[in-house]
C-alpha angles and dihedrals in degrees: 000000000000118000121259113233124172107218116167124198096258080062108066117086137214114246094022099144122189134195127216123200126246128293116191102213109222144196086259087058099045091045094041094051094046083053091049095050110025090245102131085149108159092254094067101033116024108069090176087052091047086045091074095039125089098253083049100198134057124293125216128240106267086210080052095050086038094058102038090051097056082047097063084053097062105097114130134028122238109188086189089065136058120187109253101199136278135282144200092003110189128197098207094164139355128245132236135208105281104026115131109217123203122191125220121194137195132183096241102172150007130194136152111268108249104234093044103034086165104038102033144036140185125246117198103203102181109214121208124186120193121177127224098294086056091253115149103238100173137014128189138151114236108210120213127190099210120184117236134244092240092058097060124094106251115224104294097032097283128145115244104220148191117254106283124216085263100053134076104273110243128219106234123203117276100252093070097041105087084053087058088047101050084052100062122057131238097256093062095040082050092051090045097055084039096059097037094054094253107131104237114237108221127170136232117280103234090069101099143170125256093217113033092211104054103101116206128211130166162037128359130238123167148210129195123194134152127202126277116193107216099013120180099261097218086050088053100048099046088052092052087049086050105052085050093057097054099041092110124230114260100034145100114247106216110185126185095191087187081231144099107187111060138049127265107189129029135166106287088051093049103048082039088061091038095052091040084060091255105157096212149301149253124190131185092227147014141353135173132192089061097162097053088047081053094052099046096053093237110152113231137176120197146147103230147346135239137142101241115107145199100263111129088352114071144031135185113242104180132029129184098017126097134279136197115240113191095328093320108119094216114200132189113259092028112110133242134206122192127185144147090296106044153286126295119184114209124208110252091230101058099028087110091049096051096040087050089053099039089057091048088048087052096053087054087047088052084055097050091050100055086048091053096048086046101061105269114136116252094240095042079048092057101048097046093058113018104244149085 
């Protein structure tokens, strides 16, 4: 029997990364599986027939690889979490009889759910199956709706719950951080550092995002290039590829491309970030594809857009580092929070400080606001408590 283990949503964290062991995939699977769902398609079933065709031997099902493999993830039970489907499953390679296939998983995102934003949460784990020769042959997120800490009777009956404006704000550990920051808004984030005597990083106003409604919280995580005429294109290219394979999961990709004529971010590299668990990403300068970007979800924040693009032009020279946008140094590990109105970048070392107080502000504007919709003057409001 599996083992019972209690894991609540403020628990996961982002970059965990787990490893199964391996699973040979056999004729029995592959005849089995066609019983189970009706597919007896020659690829899987007719190894004469696969024996004159360019792969030459029988496939297995990817339905087949696809199950097995989230199978392998299944270990222990948490009773705090239920799956919520699958997304962006991709097929890389197919699987032949006598592969072993091993999983490897990472925590690549965390967000409220949308319906329960108190009580749930959603937990990205990102699969990927390689077979023997260490070739990725499928690729999928498992999505998970996990309850949170906060939600659970405490001992008594009690309700466990989140700090409060009268209470002393708590610094909460990093990994939910970027969660508490995507719930607030950058006016009050601005009128916090303001207050406190940090000088609030805002961007310039003609960053915006392709879609209005795609909210940004996190992280940062920056890229620096500059432009090469006449750039080798394969060079380009493989810079560009690079840059999208370290930007880590869970964080914000800020880029000062030091140019305002080409784009910096497409299609491919968007639904390359937003696979890899990257939560979005704001350029000082151009993008293209922005209806597919649109489409996709993938928040974005640009100045313009064109279709011209970096091949042969452009190369990053500095990841991970730090850049200055419109004024605003930007460094890794500081956060970012972008909305309707705006972007304001938060120092990594008081991030906790100002979200903290930003929670506790909102609570007194909540408070305002009830006294205002039930009849109290707005003057009388503001001096009673403080803010308006």
């Amino acid at each position: 029997m599996s083992e019972v283990v209690e894991q609540f949503f403020e628990q996961y964290e982002i970059g965990a990364t787990r490893t199964t062991t391996g699973r040979t995939i056999t004729e029995a699977d592959i005849v089995l599986h066609a019983g189970q769902t009706g597919d007896f398609y020659p690829h899987h079933m007719d190894r004469e027939w696969c024996s004159t065709q360019p792969f030459g031997r029988r496939i297995a099902h990817g339905t087949l690889v696809l199950s097995v493999a989230v199978g392998m993830t299944a270990g222990a039970i948490n009773p705090r979490a239920m799956s919520y489907g699958y997304d962006r499953i991709r097929f890389v390679r197919p699987v032949f009889i006598g592969d072993t296939i091993t999983v490897t998983t990472e925590i690549a995102a965390k967000s409220d759910h949308p319906k329960s934003p108190e009580r749930l949460g959603r937990v990205d784990e990102r699969l990927t199956v390689a077979n023997q020769a260490g070739e990725v042959v499928l690729a999928l997120v498992h999505l998970y709706v996990v309850e949170k800490q906060a939600d659970v009777a405490a001992p008594g009956g009690a309700r466990r719950r989140e700090v409060s404006a009268g209470d002393a704000p708590a610094v909460t550990a990093p990994a939910d951080l970027a969660e508490r920051l995507g719930r607030l808004y950058t006016g009050i984030v601005f009128d916090v550092m303001r207050a406190i005597g940090c000088a609030p990083g805002v961007l310039a106003p003609g960053i915006h995002a392709l879609d209005p409604g795609r909210r940004l919280a996190g992280p940062v995580w920056t890229v620096h290039g500059r432009m090469v005429e006449g750039a080798d294109p394969h060079e380009t290219l493989l810079g560009w590829t690079r840059m999208l394979s370290a930007a880590p999961a869970g964080s914000v990709v800020v880029c000062q491309p030091e140019n305002q004529e080409i784009a910096l971010m497409g299609e491919l590299s968007s639904e390359a970030m937003k696979f890899r668990g990257v939560r979005g990403y704001v350029v000082d300068g151009g993008c293209r594809d922005t209806e597919f970007i649109r489409t996709l979800g993938f928040p974005v924040y640009c100045r313009f857009a064109t279709p011209s693009d970096i091949v042969g032009r452009w190369l990053p020279d500095e990841l991970g580092g730090s850049v200055v946008v419109a004024g605003v140094r930007i460094a890794t590990g500081d956060y970012l929070l972008a909305d309707r109105d705006g972007i304001v970048v938060l120092p990594g070392e008081r991030a906790a400080e100002i979200v903290a107080a930003a929670e506790a502000t909102a609570q007194v504007e909540n408070r305002v606001r009830t006294a205002i919709l039930s009849g109290t003057d707005p003057e009388q409001a503001y001096l009673e408590h403080g803010k308006f």
